[in-house]
Every structure is written in structure tokens, then in C-alpha cells.
VONU-289190 format. One line per 2 residues: their letters; for each residue x, y, z of N, C-alpha, C. Coordinates in pm, whole numbers, padded with zeros to 5 digits. Last residue first. Example, Ala and Ser with C-alpha at 12.3 -4.5 7.8 and 13.67 -1.06 7.14 Angstrom:
SA) 01285 -00225 00708 01367 -00106 00714 01290 00003 00787; 01319 -00569 00780 01230 -00450 00780 01320 -00330 00780
// end
This chain:
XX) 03620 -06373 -03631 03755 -06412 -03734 03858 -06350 -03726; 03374 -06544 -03531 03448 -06434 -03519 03539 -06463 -03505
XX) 03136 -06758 -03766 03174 -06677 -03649 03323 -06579 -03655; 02833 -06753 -03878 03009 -06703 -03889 03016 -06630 -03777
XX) 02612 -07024 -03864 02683 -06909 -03820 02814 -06860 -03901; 02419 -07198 -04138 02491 -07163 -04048 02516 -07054 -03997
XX) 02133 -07196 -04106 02164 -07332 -04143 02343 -07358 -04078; 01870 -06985 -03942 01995 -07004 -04006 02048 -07164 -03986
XX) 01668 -06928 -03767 01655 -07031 -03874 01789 -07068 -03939; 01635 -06756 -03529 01663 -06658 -03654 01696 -06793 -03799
XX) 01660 -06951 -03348 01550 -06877 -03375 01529 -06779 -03510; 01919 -07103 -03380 01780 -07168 -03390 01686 -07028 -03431
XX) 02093 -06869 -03292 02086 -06913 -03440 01960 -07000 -03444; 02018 -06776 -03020 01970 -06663 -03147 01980 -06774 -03266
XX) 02053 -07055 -02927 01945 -06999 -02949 01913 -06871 -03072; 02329 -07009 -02970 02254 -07120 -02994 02141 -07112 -03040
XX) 02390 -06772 -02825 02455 -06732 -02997 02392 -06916 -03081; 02369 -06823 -02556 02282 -06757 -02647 02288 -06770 -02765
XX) 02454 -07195 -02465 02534 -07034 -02598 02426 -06968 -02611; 02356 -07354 -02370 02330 -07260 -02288 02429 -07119 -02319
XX) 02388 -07580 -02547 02284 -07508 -02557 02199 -07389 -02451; 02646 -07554 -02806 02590 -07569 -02633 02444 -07496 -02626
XX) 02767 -07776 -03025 02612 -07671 -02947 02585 -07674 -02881; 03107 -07584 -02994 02998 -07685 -02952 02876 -07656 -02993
XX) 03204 -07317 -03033 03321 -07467 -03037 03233 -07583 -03094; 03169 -07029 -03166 03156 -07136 -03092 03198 -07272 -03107
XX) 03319 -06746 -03019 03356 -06841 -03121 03296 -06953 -03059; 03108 -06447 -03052 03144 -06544 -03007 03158 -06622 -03066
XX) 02955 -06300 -03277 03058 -06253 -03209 03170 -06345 -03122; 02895 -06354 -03583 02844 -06381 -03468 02939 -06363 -03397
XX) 02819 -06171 -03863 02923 -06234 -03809 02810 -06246 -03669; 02563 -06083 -04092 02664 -05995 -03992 02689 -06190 -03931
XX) 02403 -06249 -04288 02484 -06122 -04329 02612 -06047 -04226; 02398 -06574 -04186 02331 -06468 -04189 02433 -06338 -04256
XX) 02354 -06828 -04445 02432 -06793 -04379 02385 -06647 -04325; 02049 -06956 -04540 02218 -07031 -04513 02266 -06950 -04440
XX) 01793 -06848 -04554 01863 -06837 -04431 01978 -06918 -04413; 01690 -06764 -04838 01792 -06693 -04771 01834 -06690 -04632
XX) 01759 -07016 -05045 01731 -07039 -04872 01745 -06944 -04824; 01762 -07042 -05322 01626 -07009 -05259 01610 -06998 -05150
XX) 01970 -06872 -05565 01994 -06947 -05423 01841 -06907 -05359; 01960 -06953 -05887 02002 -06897 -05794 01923 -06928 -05678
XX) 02093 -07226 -06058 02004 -07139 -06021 02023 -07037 -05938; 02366 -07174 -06291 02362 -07113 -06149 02232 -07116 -06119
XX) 02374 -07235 -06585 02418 -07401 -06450 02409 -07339 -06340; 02327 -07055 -06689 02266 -07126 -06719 02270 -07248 -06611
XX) 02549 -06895 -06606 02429 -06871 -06521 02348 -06994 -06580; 02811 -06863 -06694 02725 -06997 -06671 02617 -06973 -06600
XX) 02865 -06588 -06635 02910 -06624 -06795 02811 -06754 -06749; 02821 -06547 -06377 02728 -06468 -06461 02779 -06529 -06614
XX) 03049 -06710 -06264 02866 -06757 -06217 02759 -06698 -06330; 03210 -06545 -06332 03194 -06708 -06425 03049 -06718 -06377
XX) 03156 -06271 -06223 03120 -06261 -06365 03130 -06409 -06410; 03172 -06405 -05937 03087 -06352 -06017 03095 -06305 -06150
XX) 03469 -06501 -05987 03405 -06634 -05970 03216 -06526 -05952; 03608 -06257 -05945 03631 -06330 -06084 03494 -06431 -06113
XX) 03477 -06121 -05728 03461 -06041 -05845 03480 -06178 -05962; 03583 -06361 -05552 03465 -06355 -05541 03388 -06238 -05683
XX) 03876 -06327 -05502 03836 -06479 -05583 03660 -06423 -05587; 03920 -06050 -05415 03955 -06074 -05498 03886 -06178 -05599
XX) 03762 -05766 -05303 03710 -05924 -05279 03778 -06008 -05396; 03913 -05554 -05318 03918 -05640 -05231 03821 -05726 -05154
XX) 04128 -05637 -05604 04034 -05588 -05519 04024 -05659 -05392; 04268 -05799 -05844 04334 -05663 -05785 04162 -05624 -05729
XX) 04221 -05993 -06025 04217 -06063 -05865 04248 -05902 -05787; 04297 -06014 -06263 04149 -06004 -06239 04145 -05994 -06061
XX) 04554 -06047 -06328 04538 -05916 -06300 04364 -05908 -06249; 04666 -06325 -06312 04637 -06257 -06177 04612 -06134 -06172
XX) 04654 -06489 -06488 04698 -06385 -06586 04690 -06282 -06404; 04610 -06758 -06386 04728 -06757 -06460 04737 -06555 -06458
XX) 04358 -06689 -06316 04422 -06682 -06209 04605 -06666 -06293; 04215 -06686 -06560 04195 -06574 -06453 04309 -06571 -06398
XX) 04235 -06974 -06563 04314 -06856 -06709 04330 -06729 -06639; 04133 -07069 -06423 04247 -07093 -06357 04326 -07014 -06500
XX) 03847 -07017 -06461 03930 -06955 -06381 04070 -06985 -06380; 03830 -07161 -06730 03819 -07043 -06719 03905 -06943 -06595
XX) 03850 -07459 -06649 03953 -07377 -06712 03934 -07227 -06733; 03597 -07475 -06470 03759 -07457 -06433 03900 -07425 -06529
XX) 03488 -07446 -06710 03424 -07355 -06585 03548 -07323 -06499; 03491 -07651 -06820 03514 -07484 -06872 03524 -07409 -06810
XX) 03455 -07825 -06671 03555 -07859 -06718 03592 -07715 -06777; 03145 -07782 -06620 03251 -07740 -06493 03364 -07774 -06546
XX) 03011 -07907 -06824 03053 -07774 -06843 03150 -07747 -06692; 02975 -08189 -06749 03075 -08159 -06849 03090 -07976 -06857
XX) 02964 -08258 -06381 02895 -08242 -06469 02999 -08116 -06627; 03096 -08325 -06188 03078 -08477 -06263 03005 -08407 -06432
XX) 03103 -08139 -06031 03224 -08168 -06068 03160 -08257 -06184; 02865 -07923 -05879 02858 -08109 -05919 02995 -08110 -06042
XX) 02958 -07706 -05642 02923 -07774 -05726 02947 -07910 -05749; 02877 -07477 -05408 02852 -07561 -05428 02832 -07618 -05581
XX) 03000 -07228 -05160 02977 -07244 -05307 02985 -07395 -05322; 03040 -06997 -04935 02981 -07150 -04928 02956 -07149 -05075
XX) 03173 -06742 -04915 03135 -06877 -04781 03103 -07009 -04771; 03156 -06577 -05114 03272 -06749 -05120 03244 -06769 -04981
XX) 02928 -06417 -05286 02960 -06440 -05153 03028 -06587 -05114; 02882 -06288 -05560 02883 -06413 -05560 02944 -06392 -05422
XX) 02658 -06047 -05738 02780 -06079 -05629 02755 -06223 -05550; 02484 -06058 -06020 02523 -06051 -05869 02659 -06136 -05841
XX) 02574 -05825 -06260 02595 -05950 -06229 02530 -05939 -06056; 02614 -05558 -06369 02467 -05632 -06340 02486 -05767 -06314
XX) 02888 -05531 -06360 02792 -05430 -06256 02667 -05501 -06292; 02982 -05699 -06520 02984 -05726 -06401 02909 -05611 -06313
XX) 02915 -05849 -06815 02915 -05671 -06725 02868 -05698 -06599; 03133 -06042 -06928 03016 -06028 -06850 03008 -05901 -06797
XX) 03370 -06113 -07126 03257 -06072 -07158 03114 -06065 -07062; 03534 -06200 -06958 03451 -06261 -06941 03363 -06279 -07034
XX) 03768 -06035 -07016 03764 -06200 -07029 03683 -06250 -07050; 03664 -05776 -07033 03739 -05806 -07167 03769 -05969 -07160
XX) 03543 -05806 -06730 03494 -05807 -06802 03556 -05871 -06980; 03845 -05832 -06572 03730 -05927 -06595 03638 -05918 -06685
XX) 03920 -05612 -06668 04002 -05649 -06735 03898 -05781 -06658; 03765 -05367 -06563 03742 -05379 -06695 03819 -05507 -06765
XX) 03785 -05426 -06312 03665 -05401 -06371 03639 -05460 -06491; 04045 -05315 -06316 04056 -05468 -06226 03882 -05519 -06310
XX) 04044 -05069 -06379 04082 -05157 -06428 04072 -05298 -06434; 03884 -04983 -06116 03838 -04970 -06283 03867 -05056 -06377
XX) 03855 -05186 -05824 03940 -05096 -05945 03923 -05109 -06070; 03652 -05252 -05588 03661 -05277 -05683 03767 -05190 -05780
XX) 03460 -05151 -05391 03538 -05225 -05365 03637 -05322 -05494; 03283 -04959 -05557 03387 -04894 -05477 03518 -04972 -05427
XX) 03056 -05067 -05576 03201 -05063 -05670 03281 -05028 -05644; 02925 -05262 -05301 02981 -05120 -05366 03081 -05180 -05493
XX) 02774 -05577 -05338 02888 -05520 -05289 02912 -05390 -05385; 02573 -05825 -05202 02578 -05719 -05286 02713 -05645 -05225
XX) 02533 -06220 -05241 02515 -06081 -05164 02564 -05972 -05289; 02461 -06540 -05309 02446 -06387 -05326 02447 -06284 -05247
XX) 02592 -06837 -05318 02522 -06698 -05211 02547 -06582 -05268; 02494 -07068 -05574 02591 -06975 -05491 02514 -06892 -05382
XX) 02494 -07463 -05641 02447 -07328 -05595 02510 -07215 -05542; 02405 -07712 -05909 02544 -07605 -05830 02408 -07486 -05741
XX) 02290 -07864 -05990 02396 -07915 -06044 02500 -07787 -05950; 02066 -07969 -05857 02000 -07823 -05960 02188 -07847 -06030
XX) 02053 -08195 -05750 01880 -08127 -05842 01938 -08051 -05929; 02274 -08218 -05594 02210 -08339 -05698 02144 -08357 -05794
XX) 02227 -07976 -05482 02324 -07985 -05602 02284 -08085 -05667; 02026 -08021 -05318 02010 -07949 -05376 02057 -07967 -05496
XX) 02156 -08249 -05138 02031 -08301 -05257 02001 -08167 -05352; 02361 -08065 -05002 02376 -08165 -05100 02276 -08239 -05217
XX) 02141 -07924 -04862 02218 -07859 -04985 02270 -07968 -05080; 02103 -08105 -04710 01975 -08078 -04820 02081 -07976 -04903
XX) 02303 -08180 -04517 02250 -08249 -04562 02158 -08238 -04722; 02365 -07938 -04320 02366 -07979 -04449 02323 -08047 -04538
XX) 02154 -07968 -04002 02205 -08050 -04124 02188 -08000 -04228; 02181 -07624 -03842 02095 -07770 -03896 02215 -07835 -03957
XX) 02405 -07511 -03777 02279 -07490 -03681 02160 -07581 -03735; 02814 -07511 -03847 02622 -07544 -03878 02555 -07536 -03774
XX) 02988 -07236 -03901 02951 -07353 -03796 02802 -07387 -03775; 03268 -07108 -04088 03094 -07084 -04076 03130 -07201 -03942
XX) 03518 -07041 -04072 03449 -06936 -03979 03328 -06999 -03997; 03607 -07172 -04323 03625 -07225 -04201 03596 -07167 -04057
XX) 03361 -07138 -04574 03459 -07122 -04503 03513 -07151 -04358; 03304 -07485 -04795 03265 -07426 -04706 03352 -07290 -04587
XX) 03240 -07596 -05112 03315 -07537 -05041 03256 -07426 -04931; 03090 -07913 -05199 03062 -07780 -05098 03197 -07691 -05040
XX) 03064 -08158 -05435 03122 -08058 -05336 03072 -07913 -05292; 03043 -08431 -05552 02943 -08338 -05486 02962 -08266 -05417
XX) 03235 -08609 -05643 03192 -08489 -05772 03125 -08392 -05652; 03536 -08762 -05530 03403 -08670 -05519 03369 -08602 -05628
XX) 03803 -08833 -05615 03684 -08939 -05630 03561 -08891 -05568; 04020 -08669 -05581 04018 -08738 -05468 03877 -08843 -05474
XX) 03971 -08421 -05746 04075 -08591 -05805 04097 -08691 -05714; 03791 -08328 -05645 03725 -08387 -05742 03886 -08520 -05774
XX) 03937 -08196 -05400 03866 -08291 -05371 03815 -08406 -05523; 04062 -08051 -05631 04205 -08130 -05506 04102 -08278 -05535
XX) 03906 -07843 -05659 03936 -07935 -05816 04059 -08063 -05731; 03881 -07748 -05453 03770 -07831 -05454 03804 -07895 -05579
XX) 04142 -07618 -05465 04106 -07684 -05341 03996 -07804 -05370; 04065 -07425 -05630 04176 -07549 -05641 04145 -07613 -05532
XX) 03893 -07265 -05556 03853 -07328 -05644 03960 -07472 -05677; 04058 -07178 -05340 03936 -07210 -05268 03903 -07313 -05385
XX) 04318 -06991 -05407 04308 -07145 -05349 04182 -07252 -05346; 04300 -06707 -05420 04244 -06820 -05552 04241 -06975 -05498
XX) 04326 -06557 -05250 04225 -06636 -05217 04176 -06715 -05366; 04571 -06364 -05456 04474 -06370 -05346 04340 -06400 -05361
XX) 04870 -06562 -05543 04704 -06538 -05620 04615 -06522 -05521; 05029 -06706 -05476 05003 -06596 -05393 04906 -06496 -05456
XX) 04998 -07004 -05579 04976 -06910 -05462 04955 -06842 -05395; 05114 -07035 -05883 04980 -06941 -05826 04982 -06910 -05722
XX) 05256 -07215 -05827 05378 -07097 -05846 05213 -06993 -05865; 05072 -07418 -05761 05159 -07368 -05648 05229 -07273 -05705
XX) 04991 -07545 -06035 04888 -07395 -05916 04962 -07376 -05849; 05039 -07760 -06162 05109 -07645 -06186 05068 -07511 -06077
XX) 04935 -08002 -06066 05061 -07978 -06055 05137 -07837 -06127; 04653 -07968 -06063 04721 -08003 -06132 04888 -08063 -06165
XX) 04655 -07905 -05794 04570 -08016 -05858 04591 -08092 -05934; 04740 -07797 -05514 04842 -07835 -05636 04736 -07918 -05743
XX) 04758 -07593 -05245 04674 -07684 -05336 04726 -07657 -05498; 04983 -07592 -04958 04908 -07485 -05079 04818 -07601 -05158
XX) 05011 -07514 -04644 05039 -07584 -04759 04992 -07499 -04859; 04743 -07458 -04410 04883 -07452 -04411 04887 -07497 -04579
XX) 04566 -07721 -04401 04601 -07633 -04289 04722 -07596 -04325; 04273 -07869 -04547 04443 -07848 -04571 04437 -07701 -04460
XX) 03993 -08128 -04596 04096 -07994 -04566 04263 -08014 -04587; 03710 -08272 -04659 03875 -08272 -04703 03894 -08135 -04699
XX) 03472 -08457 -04535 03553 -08302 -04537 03692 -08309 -04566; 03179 -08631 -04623 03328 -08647 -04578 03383 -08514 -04574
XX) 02867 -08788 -04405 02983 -08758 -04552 03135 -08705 -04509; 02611 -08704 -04269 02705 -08761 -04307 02794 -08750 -04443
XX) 02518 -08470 -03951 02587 -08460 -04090 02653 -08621 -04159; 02465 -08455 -03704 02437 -08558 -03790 02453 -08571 -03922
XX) 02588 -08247 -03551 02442 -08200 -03601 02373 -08317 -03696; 02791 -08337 -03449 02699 -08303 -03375 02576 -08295 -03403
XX) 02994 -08356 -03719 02886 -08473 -03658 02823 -08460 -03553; 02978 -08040 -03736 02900 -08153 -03842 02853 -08256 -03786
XX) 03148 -07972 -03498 03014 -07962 -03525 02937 -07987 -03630; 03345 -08065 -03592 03306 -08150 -03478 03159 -08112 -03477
XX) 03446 -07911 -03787 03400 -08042 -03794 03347 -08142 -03703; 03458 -07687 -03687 03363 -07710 -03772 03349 -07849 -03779
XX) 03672 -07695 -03510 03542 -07736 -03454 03427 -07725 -03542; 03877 -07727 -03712 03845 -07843 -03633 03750 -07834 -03574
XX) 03841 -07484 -03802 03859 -07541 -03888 03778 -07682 -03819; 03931 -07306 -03535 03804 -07296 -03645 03729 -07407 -03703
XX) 04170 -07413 -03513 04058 -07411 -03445 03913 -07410 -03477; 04305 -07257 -03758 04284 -07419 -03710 04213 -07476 -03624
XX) 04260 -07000 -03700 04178 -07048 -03800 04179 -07215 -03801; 04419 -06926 -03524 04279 -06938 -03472 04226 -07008 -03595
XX) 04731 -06966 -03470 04615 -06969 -03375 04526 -06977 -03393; 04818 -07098 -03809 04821 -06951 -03707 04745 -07057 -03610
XX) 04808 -07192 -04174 04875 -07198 -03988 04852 -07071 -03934; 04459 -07079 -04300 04606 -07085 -04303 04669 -07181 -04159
XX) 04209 -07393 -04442 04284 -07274 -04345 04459 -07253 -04345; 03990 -07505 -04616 04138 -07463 -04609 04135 -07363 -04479
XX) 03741 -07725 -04734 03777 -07630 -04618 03956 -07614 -04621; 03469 -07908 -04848 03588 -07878 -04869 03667 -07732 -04813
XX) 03251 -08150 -04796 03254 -08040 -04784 03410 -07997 -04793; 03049 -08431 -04998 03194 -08385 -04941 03226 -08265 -04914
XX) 02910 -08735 -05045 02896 -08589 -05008 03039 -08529 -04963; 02898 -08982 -05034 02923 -08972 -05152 02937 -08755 -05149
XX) 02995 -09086 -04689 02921 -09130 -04794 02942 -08987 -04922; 02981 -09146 -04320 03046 -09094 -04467 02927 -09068 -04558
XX) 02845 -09149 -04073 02880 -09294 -04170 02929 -09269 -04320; 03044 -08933 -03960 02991 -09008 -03941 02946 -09147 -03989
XX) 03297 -08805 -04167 03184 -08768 -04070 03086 -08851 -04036; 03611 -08861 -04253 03518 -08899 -04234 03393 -08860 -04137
XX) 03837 -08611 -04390 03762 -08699 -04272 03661 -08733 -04314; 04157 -08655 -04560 04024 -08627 -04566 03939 -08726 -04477
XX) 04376 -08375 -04477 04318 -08469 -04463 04186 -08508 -04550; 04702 -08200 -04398 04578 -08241 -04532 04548 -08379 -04499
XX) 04891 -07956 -04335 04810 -08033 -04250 04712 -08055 -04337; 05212 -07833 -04296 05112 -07873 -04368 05064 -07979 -04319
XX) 05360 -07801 -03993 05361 -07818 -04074 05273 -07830 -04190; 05563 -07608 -03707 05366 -07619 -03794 05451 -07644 -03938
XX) 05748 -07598 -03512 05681 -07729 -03548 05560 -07721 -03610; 05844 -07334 -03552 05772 -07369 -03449 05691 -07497 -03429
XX) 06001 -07354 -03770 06126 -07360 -03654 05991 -07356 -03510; 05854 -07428 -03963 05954 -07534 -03930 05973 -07502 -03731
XX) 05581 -07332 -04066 05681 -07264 -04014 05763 -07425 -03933; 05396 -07267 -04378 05495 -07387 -04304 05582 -07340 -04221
XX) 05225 -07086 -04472 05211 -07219 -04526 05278 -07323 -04424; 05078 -06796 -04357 05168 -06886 -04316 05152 -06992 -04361
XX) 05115 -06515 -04625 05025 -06639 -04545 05071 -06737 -04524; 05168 -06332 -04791 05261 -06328 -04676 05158 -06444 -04581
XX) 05062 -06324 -04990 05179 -06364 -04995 05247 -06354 -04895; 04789 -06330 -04929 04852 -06493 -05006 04977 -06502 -04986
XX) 04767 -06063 -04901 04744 -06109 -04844 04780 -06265 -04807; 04788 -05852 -05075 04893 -05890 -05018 04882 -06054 -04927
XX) 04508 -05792 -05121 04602 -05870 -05209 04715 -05886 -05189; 04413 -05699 -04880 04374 -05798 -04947 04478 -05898 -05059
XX) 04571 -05480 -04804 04542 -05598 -04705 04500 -05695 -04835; 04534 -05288 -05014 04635 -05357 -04991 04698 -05445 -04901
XX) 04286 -05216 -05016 04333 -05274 -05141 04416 -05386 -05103; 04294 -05089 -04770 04213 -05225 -04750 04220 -05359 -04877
XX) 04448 -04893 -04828 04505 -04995 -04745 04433 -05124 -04780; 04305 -04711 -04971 04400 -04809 -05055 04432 -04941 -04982
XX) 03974 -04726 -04950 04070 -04669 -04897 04211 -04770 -04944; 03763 -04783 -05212 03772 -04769 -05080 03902 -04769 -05045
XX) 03720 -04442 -05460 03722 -04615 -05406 03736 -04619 -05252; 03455 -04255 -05630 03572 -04337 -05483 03589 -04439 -05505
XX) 03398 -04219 -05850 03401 -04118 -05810 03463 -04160 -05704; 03502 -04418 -06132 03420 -04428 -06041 03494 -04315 -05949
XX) 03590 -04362 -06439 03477 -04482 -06450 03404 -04458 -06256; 03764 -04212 -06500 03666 -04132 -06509 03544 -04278 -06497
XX) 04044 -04316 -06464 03995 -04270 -06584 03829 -04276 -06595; 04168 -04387 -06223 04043 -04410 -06218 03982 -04421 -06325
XX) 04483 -04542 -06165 04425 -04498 -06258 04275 -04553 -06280; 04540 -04546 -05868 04520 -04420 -05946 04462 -04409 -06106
XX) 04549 -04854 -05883 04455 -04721 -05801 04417 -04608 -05815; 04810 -04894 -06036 04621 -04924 -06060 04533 -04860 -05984
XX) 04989 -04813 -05868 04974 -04764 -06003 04807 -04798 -06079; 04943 -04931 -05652 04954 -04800 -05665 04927 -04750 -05769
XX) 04991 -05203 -05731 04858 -05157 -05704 04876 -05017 -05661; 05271 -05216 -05802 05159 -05239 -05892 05025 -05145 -05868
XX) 05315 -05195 -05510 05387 -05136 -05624 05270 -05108 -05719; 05217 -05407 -05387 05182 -05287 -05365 05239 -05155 -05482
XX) 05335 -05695 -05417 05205 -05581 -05502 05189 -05468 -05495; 05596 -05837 -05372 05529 -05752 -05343 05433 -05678 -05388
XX) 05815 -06093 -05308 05673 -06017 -05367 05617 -05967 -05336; 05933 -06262 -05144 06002 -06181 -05159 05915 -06081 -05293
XX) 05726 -06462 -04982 05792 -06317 -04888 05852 -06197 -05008; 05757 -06618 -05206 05574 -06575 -05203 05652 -06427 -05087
XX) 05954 -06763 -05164 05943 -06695 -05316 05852 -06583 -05298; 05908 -06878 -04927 05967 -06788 -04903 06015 -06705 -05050
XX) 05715 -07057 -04977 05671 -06953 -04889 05758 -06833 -04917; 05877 -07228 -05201 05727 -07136 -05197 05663 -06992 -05140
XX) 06013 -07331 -04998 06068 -07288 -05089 05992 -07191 -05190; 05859 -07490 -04828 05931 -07370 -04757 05988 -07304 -04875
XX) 05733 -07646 -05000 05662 -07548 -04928 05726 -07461 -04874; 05959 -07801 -05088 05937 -07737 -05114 05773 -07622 -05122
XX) 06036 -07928 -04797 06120 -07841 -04869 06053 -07757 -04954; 05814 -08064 -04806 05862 -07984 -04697 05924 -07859 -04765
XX) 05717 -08137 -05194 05757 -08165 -04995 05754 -08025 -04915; 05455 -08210 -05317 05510 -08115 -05303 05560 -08137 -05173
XX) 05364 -08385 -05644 05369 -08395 -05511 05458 -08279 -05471; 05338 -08230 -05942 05222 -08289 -05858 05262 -08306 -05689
XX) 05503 -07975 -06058 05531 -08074 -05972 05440 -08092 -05910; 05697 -07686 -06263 05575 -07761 -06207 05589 -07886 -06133
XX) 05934 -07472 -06037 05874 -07557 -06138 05769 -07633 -06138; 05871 -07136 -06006 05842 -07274 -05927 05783 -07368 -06020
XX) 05882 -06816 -05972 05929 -06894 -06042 05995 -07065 -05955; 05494 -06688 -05904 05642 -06742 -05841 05693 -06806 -05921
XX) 05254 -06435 -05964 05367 -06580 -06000 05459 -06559 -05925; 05167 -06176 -05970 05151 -06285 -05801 05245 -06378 -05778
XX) 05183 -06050 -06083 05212 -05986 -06015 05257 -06074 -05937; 05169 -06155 -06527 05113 -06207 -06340 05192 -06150 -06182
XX) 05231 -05890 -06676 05223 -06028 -06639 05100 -06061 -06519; 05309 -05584 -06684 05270 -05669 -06533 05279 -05811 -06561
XX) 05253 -05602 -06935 05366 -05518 -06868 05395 -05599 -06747; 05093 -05764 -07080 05209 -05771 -07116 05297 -05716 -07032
XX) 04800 -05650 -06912 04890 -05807 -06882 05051 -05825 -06950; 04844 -05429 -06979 04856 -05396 -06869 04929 -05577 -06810
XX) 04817 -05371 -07284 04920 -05377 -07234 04947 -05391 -07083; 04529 -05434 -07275 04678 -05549 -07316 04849 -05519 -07309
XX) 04467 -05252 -07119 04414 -05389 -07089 04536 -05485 -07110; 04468 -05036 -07310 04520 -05013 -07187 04576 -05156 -07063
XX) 04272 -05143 -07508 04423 -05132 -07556 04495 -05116 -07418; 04038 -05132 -07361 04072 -05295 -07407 04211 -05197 -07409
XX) 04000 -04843 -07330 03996 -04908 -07178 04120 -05062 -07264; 04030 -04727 -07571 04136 -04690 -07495 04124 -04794 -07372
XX) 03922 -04981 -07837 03890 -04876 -07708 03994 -04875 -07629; 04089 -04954 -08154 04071 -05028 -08030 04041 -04931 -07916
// end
């Protein structure tokens, strides 16, 4: 057995899952036990772990990027505000209606804090500005339970996004858009949705160093995937779009949520975006790839915008530069 695979199996037997919480399973989830979550999710720590994975380069890459940024990232779930009582923020899950609705559905999480709920809400105000119809199911805070087993996942960094949209599919949508709560449209959505209708899914591609990435973390998606993720493209989670209705997304989601069970694929720091490129690259057959390159632009927009005002430069630059949406500043 190759020293990388043998290193592999013992790395899930030793470690397990870094992330798990011991939290029985359970479709509905109270107060209580969100606070009971949160505070499983405080007393975990990765960094441990990820010391020990950092160092071991064994001759696959000449840098990585600086540990901290390792260790912003995957810390990251577990110290993320789900429910703070003693300042009145509680879990916040809806699903809105955008104008005259209908069979379309964009799907959005944010943590509690100051800004990302903001975010969150003027994305949606700026859907029906722009005439968007259909629906947005969010969550502010909380966690996403689909099954009733993902909450002792949690602190699985940024695994939420795919549960989230398996939330919306048991909520009677197949046509989903997960969208992040920093973008803010400059046209109607609208045509992505007919996109998916056409093509059954779409992703954003961008490109990312290996650098952002650990050998291990490398090699132990790959021994799942079987995908050589250095020729894969990089799958960019701003906006991912699929048709639920259709029979291979049943693999598709059991695949990741095997990922997520075993939480050693998730050690980088693009965690949900390395796993969910090598599935895009295992189903490429169901990925065309993406023909608009003006959905989202590459750099952030500096200003947060609420509205379309149309005396926002950051209005105009987006009209003129075509983009469908902004990101704004996070």
C-alpha cells in the first residue's frame, strides 16, 4: 500500500472527525438545543490537529500559505455565532416570497453578528428591486438539520451551504441557487434559473494556488474521490446551482455528506469549495461549465450596497462592467 493511502487510513482512524460533536440525532432542533451545540462546537479545537497536518509536507509542495490563515478557516464553524440568548439573537429561518413567487428558489445562510444579517436582508430587497420572481429560504444563526443527523456536523468548516439547499429540496423546491449573502444583483436572475432547467446545474470557476491547500488534505479528497484535483477546476461557492429533482444529485449528496462525516477533506482554506471541486470533477458529466463570465466579478466591491441607487458609483461601475452580481464588503 502507497505510503500517502496507508498514512490516509490511519489519519481517519486516529483523528476521526475533528469537527463532530457528541449530539444525538433529531429532525426538529430547539433553543435549547442550539445552545447546546454552540457550546459543544466552543469546547473544540483544531488547531491541534492542524499543526500536525501542516507539517506534514512529505515532499508534495514547496509552501503553503501561512498557518494562521489555515487556522482562521477551519476554526471557523466552531466558534460561529448560532444563538446568543443573553443579547436577544435567536435563530432566524424563513422562506420569502419575492414578488409573485414561483417554482425558483435562491438559498442563503448567514451567521448572527452585525453585518452579515444585513447583508442577507438587503439581498433580498434587492431581488425584488430588480424583478426577480420566486422564493429565498434563509437561516440567520442556527444550524441546518436535513436529515436530522448534520447538526453534530456543524462545526464542519462551511459544510452548511450543501445542507442548506438539501433544507430547501425538503421544503418542495428542486430549482436551487445557492447564493452568498455578500453577492447583490445588477440584473435579473431570472436566466440562471432557465439555465438549470437546460443544463441541470451550474458552477463558478475560478483558480486557486496549492498552496491553499495541505498535502494531506490533497491526498485524502482525492483516495475518496478518485479525482486529481490539481486538474480539476476550482469550484468558487458564491453561487452554485442545482436541479435536486434530478436522480444523480441523490449521489451527489451522499457523497458529500460522507466527506463531511469523515471532516478530514475540509483541512484548508477553502474548505467546502476543494471537496465540492473534485464532486463537480467526479460528475462533470451533470457540470456544464459556466458560459457567463460576467456573474460575479473576481475583486469585491468596496461599498455596502443596500439599494440601487442610482447615484452609487458602485451602480454604474456594475451596469457598465455587465455583471449579474456584486460582492460586496465583508
Amino acid at each position: 500500500m502507497p505510503f500517502f493511502v496507508l498514512h490516509l487510513v490511519t489519519l481517519f482512524a486516529v483523528y476521526q472527525n475533528p469537527f463532530e460533536i457528541s449530539f444525538e440525532d433529531k429532525k426538529e432542533l430547539s433553543h435549547r438545543d442550539v445552545t447546546e451545540i454552540q457550546d459543544l462546537l466552543r469546547k473544540k479545537d483544531a488547531t491541534k490537529i492542524l499543526k500536525e497536518l501542516y507539517t506534514q509536507k512529505m515532499g508534495v509542495f514547496d509552501e503553503l500559505k501561512p498557518f494562521r490563515e489555515f487556522e482562521g478557516r477551519i476554526n471557523r464553524c466552531l466558534k460561529q455565532v448560532l444563538i446568543d440568548p443573553q443579547r436577544g439573537l435567536f435563530p432566524e429561518v424563513e422562506l420569502v416570497k419575492i414578488n409573485e413567487g414561483g417554482s425558483h428558489c435562491f438559498v442563503v445562510a448567514a451567521p448572527l453578528g452585525p453585518k452579515y444579517p444585513q447583508l442577507l436582508k438587503s439581498l433580498i430587497e434587492g431581488l425584488k428591486e430588480i424583478g426577480f420572481n420566486g422564493y429565498l429560504y434563509y437561516r440567520i444563526g442556527g444550524v441546518p438539520n436535513p436529515t436530522g443527523r448534520e447538526a453534530k456536523w456543524a462545526g464542519v468548516p462551511y459544510s452548511f451551504k450543501i445542507f442548506m439547499m438539501m433544507e430547501a429540496h425538503n421544503r418542495g423546491f428542486t430549482k436551487l441557487i445557492w447564493l452568498d449573502s455578500a453577492l447583490f444583483p445588477f440584473k435579473n436572475p431570472s436566466a440562471l434559473f432557465e439555465r438549470l432547467e437546460n443544463e441541470g446545474s451550474f458552477v463558478l470557476h475560478r483558480t486557486h494556488p496549492k498552496s491553499s491547500i495541505l498535502p494531506c488534505t490533497l491526498a485524502s479528497i482525492e483516495n475518496l474521490t478518485h479525482v486529481d484535483l490539481t486538474q480539476a477546476p476550482h469550484v468558487r461557492m458564491w453561487i452554485f446551482g442545482l436541479d435536486t429533482s434530478a436522480d444523480w444529485v441523490k449521489s451527489f449528496f451522499f457523497d458529500y455528506t460522507e466527506m463531511v462525516r469523515l471532516g478530514v477533506p475540509f483541512f484548508s482554506c477553502y474548505p467546502e469549495e476543494y471537496v465540492l471541486s473534485a464532486l463537480v470533477k467526479k460528475y462533470e458529466n451533470y457540470f456544464p461549465s459556466l458560459k457567463d463570465p460576467k456573474l460575479v466579478p473576481k475583486f469585491g466591491y468596496g461599498k455596502i450596497i443596500k439599494t440601487h441607487d442610482g447615484d452609487c458609483e458602485n451602480f454604474w461601475r456594475a451596469r457598465k462592467e455587465g455583471y449579474m452580481f456584486v460582492v460586496r464588503e465583508h
